[in-house]
DRENLOBA-489246 format. One record per residue (C-alpha): residue in one letter; x, y negated, z negated. Coordinates in nm, 3 decimals, m for minus. Example, Ala and Ser with C-alpha at 12.3 -4.5 7.8 and 13.67 -1.06 7.14 Angstrom:
@aa->a u->1.230 v->0.450 w->m0.780
@aa->s u->1.367 v->0.106 w->m0.714
***
This chain:
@aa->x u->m2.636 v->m5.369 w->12.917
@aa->x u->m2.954 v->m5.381 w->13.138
@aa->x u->m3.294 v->m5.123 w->12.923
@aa->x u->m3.275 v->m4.959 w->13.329
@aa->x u->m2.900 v->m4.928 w->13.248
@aa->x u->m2.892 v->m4.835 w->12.915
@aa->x u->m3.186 v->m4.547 w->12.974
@aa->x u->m2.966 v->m4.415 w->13.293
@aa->x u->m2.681 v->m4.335 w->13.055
@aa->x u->m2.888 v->m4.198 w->12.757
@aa->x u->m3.009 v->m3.969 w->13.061
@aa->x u->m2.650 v->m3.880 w->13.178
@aa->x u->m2.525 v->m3.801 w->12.785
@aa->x u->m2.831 v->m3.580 w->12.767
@aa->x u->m2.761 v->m3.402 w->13.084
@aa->x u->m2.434 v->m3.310 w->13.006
@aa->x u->m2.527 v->m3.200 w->12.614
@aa->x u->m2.767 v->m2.976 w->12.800
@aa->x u->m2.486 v->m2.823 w->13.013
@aa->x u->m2.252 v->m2.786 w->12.704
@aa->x u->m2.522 v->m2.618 w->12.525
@aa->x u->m2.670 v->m2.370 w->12.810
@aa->x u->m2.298 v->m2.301 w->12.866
@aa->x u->m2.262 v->m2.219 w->12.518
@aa->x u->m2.511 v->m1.991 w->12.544
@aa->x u->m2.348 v->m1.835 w->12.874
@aa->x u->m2.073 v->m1.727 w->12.659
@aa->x u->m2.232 v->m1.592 w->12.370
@aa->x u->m2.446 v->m1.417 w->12.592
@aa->x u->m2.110 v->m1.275 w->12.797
@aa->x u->m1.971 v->m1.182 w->12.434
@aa->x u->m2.266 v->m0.987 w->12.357
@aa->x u->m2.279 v->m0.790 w->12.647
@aa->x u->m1.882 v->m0.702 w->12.614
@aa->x u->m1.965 v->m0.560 w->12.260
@aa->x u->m2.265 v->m0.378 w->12.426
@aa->x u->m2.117 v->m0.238 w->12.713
@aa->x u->m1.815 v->m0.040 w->12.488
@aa->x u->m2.007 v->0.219 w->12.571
@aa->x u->m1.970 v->0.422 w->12.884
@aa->x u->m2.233 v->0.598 w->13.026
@aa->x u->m2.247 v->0.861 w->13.327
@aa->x u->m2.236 v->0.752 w->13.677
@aa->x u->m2.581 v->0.771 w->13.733
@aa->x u->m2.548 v->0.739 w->14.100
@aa->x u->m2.436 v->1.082 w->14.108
@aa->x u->m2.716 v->1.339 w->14.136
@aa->x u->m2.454 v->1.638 w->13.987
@aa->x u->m2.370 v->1.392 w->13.709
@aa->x u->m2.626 v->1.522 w->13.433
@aa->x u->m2.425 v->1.800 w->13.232
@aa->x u->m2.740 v->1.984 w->13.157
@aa->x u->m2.783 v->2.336 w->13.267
@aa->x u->m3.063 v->2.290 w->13.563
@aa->x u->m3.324 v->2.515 w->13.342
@aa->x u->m3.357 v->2.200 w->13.081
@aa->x u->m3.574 v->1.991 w->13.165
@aa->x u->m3.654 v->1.660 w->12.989
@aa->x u->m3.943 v->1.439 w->12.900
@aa->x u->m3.949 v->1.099 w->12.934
@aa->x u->m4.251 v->1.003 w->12.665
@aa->x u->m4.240 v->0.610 w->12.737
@aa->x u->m4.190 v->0.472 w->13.108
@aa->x u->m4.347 v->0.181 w->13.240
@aa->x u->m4.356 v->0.287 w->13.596
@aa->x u->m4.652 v->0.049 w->13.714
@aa->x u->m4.400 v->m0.223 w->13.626
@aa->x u->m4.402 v->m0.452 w->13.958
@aa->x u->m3.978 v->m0.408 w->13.955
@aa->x u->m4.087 v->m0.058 w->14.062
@aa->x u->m4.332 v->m0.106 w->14.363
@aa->x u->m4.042 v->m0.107 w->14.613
@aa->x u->m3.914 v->0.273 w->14.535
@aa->x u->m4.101 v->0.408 w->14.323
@aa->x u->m4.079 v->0.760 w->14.450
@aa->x u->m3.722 v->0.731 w->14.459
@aa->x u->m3.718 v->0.640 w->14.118
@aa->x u->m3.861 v->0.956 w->14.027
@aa->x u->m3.657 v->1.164 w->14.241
@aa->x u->m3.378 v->1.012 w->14.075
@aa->x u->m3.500 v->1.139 w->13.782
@aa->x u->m3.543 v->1.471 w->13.902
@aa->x u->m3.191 v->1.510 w->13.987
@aa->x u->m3.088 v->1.432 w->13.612
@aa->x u->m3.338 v->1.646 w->13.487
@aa->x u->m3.588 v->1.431 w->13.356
@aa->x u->m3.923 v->1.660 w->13.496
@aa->x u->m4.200 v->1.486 w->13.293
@aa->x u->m4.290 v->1.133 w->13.274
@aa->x u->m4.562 v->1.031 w->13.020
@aa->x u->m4.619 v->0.598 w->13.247
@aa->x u->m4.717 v->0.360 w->12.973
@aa->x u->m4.999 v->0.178 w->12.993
@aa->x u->m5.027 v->m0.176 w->12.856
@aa->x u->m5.248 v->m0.370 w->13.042
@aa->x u->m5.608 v->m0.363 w->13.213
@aa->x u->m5.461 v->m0.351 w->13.577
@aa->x u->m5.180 v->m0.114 w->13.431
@aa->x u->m5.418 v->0.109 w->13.298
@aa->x u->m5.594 v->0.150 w->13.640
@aa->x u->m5.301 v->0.208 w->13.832
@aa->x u->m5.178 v->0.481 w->13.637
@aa->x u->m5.491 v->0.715 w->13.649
@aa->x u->m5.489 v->0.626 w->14.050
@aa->x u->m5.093 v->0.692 w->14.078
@aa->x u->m5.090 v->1.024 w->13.914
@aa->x u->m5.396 v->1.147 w->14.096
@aa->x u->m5.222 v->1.015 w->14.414
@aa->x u->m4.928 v->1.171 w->14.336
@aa->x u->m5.065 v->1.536 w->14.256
@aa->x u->m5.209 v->1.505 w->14.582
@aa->x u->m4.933 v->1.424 w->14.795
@aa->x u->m4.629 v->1.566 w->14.646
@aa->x u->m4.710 v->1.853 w->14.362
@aa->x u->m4.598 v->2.101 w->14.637
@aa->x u->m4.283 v->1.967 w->14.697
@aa->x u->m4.147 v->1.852 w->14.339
@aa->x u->m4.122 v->2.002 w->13.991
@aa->x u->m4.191 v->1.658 w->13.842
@aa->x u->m4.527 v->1.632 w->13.632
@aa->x u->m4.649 v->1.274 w->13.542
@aa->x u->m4.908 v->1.183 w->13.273
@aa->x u->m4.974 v->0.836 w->13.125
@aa->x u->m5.118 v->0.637 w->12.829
@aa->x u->m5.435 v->0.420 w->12.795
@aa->x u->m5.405 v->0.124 w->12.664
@aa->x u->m5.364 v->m0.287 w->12.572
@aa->x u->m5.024 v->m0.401 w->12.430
@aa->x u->m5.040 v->m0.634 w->12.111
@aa->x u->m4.916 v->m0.844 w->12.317
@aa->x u->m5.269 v->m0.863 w->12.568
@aa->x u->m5.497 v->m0.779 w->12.333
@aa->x u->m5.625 v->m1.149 w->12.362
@aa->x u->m5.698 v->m0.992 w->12.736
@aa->x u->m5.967 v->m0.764 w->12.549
@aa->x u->m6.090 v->m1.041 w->12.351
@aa->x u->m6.152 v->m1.313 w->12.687
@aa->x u->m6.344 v->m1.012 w->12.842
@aa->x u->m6.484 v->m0.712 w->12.685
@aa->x u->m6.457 v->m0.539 w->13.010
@aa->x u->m6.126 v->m0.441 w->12.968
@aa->x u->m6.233 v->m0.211 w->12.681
@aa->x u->m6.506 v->m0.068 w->12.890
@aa->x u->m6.283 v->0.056 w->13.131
@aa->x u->m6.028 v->0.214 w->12.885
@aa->x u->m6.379 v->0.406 w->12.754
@aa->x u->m6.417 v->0.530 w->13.082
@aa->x u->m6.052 v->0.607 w->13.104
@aa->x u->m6.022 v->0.763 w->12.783
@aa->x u->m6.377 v->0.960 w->12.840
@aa->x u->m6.206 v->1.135 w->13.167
@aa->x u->m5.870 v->1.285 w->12.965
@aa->x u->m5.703 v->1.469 w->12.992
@aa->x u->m5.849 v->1.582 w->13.320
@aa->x u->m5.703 v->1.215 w->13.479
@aa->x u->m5.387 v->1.240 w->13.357
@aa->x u->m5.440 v->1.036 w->13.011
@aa->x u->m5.308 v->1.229 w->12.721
@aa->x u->m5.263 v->0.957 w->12.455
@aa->x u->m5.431 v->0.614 w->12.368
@aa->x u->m5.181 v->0.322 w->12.384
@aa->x u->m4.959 v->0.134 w->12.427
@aa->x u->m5.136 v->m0.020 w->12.092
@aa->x u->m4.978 v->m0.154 w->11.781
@aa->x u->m4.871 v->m0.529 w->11.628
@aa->x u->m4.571 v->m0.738 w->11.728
@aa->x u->m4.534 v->m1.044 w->11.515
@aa->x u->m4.169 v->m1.106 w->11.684
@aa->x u->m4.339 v->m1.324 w->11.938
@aa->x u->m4.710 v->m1.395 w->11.825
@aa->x u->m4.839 v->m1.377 w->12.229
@aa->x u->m5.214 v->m1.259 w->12.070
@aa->x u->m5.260 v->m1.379 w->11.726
@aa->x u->m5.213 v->m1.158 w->11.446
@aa->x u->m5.573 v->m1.130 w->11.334
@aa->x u->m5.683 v->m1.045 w->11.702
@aa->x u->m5.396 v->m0.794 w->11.705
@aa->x u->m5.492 v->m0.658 w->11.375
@aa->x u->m5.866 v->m0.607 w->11.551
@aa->x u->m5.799 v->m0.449 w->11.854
@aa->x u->m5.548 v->m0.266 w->11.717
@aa->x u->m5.789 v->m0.082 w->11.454
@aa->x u->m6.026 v->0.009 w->11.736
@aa->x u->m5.769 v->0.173 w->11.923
@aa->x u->m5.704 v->0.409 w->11.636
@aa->x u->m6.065 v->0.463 w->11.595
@aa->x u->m6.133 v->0.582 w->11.945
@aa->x u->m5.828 v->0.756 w->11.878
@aa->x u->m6.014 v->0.942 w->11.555
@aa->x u->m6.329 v->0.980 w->11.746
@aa->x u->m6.156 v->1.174 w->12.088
@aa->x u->m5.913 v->1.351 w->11.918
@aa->x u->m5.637 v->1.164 w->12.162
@aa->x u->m5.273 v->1.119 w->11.999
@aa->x u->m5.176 v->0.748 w->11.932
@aa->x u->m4.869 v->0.589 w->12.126
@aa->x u->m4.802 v->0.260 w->11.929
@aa->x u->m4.538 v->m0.043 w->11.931
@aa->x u->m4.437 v->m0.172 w->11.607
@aa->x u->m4.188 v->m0.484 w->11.563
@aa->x u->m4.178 v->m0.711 w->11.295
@aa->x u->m4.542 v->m0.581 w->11.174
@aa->x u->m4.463 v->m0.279 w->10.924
@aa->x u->m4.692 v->m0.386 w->10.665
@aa->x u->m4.988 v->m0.477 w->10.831
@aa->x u->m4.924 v->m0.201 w->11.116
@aa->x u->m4.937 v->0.121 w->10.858
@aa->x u->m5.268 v->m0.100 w->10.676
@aa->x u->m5.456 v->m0.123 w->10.970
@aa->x u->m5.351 v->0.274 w->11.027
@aa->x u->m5.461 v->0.348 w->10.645
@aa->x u->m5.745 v->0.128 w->10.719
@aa->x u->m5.929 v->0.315 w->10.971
@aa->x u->m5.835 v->0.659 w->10.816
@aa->x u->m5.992 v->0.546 w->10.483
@aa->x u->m6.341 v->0.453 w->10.713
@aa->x u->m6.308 v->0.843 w->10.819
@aa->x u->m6.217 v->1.035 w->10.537
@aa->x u->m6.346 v->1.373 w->10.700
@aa->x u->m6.165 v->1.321 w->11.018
@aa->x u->m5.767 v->1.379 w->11.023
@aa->x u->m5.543 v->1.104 w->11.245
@aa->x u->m5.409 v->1.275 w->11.605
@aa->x u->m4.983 v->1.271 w->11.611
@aa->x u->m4.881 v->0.943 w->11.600
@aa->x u->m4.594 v->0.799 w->11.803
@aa->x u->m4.405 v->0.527 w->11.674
@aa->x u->m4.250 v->0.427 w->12.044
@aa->x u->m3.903 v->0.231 w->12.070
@aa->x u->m3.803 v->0.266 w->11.730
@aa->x u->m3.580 v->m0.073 w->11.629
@aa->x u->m3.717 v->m0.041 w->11.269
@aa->x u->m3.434 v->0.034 w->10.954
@aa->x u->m3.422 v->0.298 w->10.716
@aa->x u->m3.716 v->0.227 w->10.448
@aa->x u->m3.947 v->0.254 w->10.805
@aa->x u->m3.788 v->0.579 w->10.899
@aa->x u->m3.820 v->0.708 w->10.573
@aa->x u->m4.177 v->0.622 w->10.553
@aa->x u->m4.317 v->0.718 w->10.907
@aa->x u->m4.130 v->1.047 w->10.860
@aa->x u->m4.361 v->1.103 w->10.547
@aa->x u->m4.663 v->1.023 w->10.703
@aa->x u->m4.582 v->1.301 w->10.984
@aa->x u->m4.535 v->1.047 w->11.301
@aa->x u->m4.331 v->1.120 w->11.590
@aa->x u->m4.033 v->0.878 w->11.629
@aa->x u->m3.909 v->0.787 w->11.969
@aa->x u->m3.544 v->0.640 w->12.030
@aa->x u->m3.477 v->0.465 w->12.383
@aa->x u->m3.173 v->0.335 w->12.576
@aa->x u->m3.085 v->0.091 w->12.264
@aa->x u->m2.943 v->0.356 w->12.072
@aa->x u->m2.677 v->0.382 w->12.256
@aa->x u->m2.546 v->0.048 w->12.207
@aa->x u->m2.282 v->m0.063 w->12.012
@aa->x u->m2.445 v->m0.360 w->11.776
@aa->x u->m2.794 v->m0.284 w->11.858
@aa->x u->m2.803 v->0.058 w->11.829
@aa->x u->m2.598 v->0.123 w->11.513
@aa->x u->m2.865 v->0.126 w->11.262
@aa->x u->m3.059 v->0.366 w->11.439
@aa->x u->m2.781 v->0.624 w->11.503
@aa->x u->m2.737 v->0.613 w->11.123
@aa->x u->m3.070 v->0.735 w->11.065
@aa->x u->m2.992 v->1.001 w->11.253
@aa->x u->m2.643 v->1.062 w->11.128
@aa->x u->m2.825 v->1.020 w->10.793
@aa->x u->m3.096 v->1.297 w->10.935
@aa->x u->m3.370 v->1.133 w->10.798
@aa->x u->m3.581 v->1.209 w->11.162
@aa->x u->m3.615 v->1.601 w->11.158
@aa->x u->m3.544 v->1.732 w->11.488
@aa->x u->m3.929 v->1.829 w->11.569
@aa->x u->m4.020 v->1.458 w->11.478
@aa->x u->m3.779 v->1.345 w->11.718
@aa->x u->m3.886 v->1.204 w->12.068
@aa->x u->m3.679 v->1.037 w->12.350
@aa->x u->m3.774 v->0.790 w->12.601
@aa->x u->m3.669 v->0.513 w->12.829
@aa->x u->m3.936 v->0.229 w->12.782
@aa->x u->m3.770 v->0.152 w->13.157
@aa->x u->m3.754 v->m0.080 w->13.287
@aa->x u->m3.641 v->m0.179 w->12.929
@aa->x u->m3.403 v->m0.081 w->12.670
@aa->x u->m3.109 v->0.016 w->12.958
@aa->x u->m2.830 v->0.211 w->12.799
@aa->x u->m2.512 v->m0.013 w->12.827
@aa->x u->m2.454 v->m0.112 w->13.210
@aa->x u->m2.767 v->0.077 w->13.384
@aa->x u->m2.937 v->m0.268 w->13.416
@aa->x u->m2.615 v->m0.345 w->13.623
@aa->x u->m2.687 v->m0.095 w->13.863
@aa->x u->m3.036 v->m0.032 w->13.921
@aa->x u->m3.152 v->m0.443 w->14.002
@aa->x u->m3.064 v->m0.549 w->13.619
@aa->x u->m3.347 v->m0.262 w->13.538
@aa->x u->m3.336 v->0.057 w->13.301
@aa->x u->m3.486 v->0.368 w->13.523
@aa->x u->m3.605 v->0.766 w->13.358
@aa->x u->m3.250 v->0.904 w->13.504
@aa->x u->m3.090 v->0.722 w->13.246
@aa->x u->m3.292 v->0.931 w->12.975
@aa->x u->m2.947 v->1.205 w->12.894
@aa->x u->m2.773 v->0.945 w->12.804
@aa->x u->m3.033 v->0.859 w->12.533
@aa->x u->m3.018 v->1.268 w->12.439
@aa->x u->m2.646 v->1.265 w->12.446
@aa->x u->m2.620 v->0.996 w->12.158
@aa->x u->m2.887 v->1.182 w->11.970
@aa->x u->m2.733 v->1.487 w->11.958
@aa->x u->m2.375 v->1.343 w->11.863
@aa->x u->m2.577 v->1.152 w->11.591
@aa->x u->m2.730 v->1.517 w->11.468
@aa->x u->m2.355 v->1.675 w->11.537
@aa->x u->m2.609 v->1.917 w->11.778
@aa->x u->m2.495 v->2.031 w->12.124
@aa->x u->m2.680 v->1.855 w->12.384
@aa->x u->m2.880 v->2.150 w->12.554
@aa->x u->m2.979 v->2.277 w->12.225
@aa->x u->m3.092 v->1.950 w->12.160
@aa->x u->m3.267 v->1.923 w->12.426
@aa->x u->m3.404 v->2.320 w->12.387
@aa->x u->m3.603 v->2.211 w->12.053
***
């Protein structure tokens, strides 16, 4: 056999180990969502569908609205909300352009529409671990978020994040995480402004750079702290709980694999209902099929669903739940 002949069917074998192995991978994937989707959740087509008496009204703490899979209907997607109750929105910010469009969407909004809906939208300021290199290639991004921050709550800000560590993925370093990280808490300490943080793979290090910074102040107490999207076990729980932070539970909850060890902290009621927060983290962490629906993405209608497996965790009816 020919080297031209010889490479051609090396080529050919690796080809088709490639399609046994990404069709492997089909399957898996196709076995994971079966498990996921045991689940049912409401028809959230249906405006009428939320069981909620129409004087709850829920908050959504974490939704990243400014995500581009929004900028086609937008509006709808909070009018959809609206019609399941969901009448607050706190949009995440996570990024410099993020951050922006937030302050000049809710101003927008209160402008145009506060007249004609009972839906009140606030946001966060802040870089994600996973941009915080962004603040590191060019300082101006932290300008900005002064200016941001310097204008709450009047703008619409009323918390300093998303901020935090992920070491899952590594997109910033850890050191440069660990820095811009700490001065997020600090500004947080010096305006009074409640932290809303991401924490994944990153306990240790995430509550040292928090004792950190408090130890640097020791006559100035830490706002609430939010510990968003809660995928953490039970030592975490126990410990964040101790320390007084909020805990917020999202779509993931209320699946079957993923969500069990959370719902045992709550079956386990290890998060006291007042520390308790719920959220979406749209268009992430979709309850089981809602990505399905809504162009494979999670929106703030889904959020009863995410108060419905809290309160059958806590053995608590859902509008008192939802009450407290």
């Amino acid at each position: 056999m020919s080297q031209e002949h010889e490479n051609t069917a090396v080529n050919i074998k690796n080809k088709k180990k490639k399609k046994r192995s990404r069709a492997a991978r089909l399957k898996k994937k196709a076995e994971r969502e079966t498990l996921e989707n045991q689940h049912e959740i409401p028809n959230v087509h249906n405006t009428n569908d939320s069981q909620l008496n129409n004087d709850i009204s829920l908050c959504d703490i974490g939704a990243n609205l400014m995500d581009k899979r929004f900028n086609k209907d937008r509006l709808e997607v909070l009018k959809r909300a609206e019609d399941q109750n969901v009448r607050c929105i706190v949009m995440t910010g996570t990024t410099d352009y993020g951050n922006k469009s937030i302050v000049k969407f809710i101003s927008k909004f209160q402008s145009q529409h506060n007249d004609s809906t009972s839906m009140s939208l606030y946001g966060t300021c802040g870089i994600h671990p996973h941009y915080s290199k962004s603040i590191e290639e060019n300082i101006n991004v932290w300008k900005t978020m002064e200016k941001i921050w310097e204008g709450a709550p009047k703008n619409g800000i009323v918390s300093i994040g998303e901020t935090g560590l992920d070491y899952n993925r590594n997109f910033s370093k850890p050191e440069i995480q660990r820095k811009w990280f700490e001065k997020h808490i600090q500004k947080s300490i010096d305006l009074g402004l409640p932290l809303f943080c991401h924490e994944r793979d990153a306990f240790e290090d995430f509550i040292g750079c928090i004792d950190k910074v408090q130890q640097m102040n020791p006559e100035k107490s830490l706002p609430p702290l939010v510990v968003h999207c809660f995928t953490g076990n039970e030592m975490e729980a126990k410990e964040y709980i101790k320390r007084g932070y909020y805990i917020g539970f999202t779509g993931c909850i209320c699946k079957n694999t993923r969500g069990a060890p959370q719902r045992a902290i709550l079956e386990k009621g290890i998060i006291p209902i007042d520390r308790l927060l719920i959220e979406t983290d749209c268009p992430y962490m979709a309850p089981p099929k809602v990505d399905k629906v809504y162009q494979r993405r999670n929106e703030p209608c889904t959020l009863p669903k995410v108060l419905e497996t809290c309160a059958t965790c806590l053995n608590k009816d859902t509008e008192i739940l939802a009450s407290q």
